[in-house]
C-alpha positions in Angstrom: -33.8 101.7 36.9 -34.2 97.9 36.9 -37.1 95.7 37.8 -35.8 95.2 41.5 -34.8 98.4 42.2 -37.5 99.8 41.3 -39.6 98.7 44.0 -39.9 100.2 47.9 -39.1 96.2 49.0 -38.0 93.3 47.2 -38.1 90.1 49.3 -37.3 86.7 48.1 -39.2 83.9 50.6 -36.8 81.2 51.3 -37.2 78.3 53.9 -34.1 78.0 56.5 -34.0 74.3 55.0 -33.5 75.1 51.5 -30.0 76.9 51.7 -29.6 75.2 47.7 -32.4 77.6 46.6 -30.9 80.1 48.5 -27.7 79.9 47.1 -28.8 79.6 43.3 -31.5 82.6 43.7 -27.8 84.3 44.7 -26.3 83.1 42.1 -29.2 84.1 39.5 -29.5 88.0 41.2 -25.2 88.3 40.8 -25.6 87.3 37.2 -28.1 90.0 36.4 -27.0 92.3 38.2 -29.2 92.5 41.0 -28.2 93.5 44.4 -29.3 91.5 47.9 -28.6 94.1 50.4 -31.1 92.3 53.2 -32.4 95.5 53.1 -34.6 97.0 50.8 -33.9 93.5 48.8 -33.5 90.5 50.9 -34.8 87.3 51.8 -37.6 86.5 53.9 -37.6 83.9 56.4 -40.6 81.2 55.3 -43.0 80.5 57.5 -43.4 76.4 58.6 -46.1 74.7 60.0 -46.7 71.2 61.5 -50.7 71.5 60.5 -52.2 71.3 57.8 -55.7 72.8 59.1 -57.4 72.6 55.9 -54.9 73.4 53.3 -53.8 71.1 50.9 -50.7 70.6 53.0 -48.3 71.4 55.3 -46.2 73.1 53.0 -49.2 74.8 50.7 -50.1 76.3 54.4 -46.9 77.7 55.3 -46.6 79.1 51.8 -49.5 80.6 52.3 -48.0 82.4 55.6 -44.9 83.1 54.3 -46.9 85.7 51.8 -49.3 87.1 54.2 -45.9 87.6 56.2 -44.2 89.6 53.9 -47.5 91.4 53.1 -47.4 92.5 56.9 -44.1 93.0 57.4 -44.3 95.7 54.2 -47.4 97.2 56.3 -45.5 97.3 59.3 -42.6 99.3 57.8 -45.1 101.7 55.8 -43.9 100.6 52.5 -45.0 101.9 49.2 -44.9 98.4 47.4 -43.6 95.2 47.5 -41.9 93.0 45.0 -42.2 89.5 46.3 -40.4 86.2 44.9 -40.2 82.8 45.3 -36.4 81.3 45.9 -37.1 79.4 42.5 -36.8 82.8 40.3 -35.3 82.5 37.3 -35.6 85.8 35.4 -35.8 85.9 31.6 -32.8 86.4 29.4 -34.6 90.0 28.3 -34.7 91.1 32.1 -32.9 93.6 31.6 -34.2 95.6 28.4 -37.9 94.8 28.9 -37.7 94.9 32.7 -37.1 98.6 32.7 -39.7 98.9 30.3 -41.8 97.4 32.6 -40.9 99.7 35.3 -40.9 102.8 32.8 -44.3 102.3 32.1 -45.7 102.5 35.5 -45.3 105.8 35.7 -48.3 108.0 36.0 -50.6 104.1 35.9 -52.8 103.5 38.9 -52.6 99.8 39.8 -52.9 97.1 42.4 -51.2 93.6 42.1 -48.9 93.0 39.2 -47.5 90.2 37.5 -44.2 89.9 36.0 -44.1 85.8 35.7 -46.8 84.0 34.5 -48.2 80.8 32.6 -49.4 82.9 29.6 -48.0 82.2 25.9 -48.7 85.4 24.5 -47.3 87.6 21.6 -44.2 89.3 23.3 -43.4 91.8 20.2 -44.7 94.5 21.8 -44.2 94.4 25.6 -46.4 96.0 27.9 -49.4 95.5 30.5 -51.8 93.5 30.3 -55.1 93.5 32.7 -55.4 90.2 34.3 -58.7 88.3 32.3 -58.1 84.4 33.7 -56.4 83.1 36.6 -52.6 83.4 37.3 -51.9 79.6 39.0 -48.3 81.5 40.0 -47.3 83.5 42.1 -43.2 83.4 42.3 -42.5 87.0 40.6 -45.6 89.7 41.5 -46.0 93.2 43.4 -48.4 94.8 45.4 -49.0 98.4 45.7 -50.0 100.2 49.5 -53.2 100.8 48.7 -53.9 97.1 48.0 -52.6 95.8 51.5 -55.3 96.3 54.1 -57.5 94.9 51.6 -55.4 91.5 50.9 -54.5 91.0 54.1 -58.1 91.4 55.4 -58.8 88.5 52.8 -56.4 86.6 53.5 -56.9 86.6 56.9 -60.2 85.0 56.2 -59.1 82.8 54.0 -57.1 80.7 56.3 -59.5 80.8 59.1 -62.6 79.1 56.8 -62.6 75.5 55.7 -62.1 74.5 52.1 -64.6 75.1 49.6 -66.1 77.6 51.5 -68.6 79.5 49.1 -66.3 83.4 49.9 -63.3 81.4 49.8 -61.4 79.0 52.1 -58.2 77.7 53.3 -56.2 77.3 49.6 -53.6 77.7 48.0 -52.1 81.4 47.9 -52.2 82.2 44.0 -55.7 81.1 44.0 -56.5 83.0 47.0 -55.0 86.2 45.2 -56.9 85.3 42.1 -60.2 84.9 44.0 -59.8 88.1 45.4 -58.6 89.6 41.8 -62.1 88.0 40.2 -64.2 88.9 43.4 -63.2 92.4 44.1 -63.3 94.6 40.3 -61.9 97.7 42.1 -58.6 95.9 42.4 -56.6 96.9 39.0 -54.5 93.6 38.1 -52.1 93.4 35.4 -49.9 91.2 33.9 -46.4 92.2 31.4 -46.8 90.4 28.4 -43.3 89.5 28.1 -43.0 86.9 30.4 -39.8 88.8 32.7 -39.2 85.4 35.0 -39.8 81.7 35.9 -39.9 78.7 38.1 -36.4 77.4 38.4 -36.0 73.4 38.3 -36.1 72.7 41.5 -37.4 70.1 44.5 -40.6 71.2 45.7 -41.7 71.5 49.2 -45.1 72.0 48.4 -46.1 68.5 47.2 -45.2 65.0 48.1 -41.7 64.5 46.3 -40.9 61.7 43.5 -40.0 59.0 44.4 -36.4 59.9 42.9 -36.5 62.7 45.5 -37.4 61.0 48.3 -34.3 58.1 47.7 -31.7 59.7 49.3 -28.8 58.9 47.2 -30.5 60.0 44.2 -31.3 63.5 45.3 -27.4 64.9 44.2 -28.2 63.2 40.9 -32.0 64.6 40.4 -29.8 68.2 41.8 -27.2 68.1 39.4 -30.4 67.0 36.6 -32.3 70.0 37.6 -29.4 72.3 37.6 -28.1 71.2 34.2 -31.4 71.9 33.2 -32.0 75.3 34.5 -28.8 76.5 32.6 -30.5 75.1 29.3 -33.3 77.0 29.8 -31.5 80.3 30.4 -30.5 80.4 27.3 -33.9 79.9 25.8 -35.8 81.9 27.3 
């Protein structure tokens, strides 16, 4: 059993604009070995806004959206869990051996929200979970359990409706939304793998206002290729 397999849904959120992403998240499932059957693994459309209304930005609200969307549609569908990625993934070189440790060692362990990519520098030489202790600013590589989803969606929904810096907590960015409810709510049983099993791909954001590089046209295939030669460097180090 692998790390994607494992799951009741695996969905990948993807804007219609970023068929590059879309194509090298392809590319980085065929060369794991994962399968993209649109099914019970497949990409969800991301949700895009013209309004900011009190996010960051445009693009940190329809983030934002795109989760709570793939949250509902696992609700709709009566799904067990949910394994939900960014279309940056870049899974780790030991994907494969310490994912289905990962998975393994589920079994019989009652949990919430987990977290297979994070920021943490922690010793790897004995794999295994972790319960979340700080904030997770990431949220390209998690799952949810069922019996986690009426309560993050319910937060969530009140998240986006109350202005920023609201005191309960208010229009933000999703991983901090997800932590605030992780820190608020000490029912919720949070975990973290301590062998860090993916990561944030080199790639153009569409969350931020781009670089200068990125916004000049005929230097975007150059910043690209950049990004790309990078990515492979990195596959090989971690």
């Amino acid at each position: 059993m692998n790390v994607i397999d494992y799951f009741d849904r695996a969905r990948i959120i993807n804007m219609a604009s970023r068929k590059d992403r879309r194509l090298e998240t392809e590319e980085e499932f065929a060369r794991n070995g994962f399968r993209i059957d649109d099914e019970k693994t497949g990409f969800f459309k991301a949700i895009t806004v013209s309004e900011g209304k009190g996010f960051p930005s445009i693009g940190v609200r329809g983030c934002f959206l795109s989760h709570l969307g793939v949250l509902e549609e696992a609700m709709r569908v009566n799904a067990k869990n949910v394994l939900v990625m960014e279309d940056d993934i870049q899974f780790s070189k030991a994907i494969a051996e310490h994912g289905r440790k990962a998975v393994e060692s589920l079994q019989g362990m009652e949990w919430d929200v987990l977290y297979f990519g994070h920021p943490f520098d922690v010793d790897s030489n004995s794999p295994g979970w972790k319960q979340v202790d700080r904030p997770i600013h990431l949220t390209h590589f998690y799952a949810i359990n069922a019996r986690c989803f009426e309560t993050l969606r319910d937060f969530l929904v009140l998240v986006k409706e109350r202005p920023p810096g609201h005191p309960d907590g208010g229009s933000m960015h999703f991983d901090a939304a997800l932590n605030t409810l992780i820190h608020k709510n000490k029912d919720i049983a949070a975990y973290y793998f301590t062998w860090n099993l993916g990561y944030q791909r080199p790639s153009r954001t569409d969350l931020h206002d781009l670089s200068i590089l990125d916004r000049l046209m005929f230097l975007r295939p150059l910043m690209d290729m950049l990004r790309r030669v990078k990515a492979k460097r990195l596959r090989v180090t971690r």
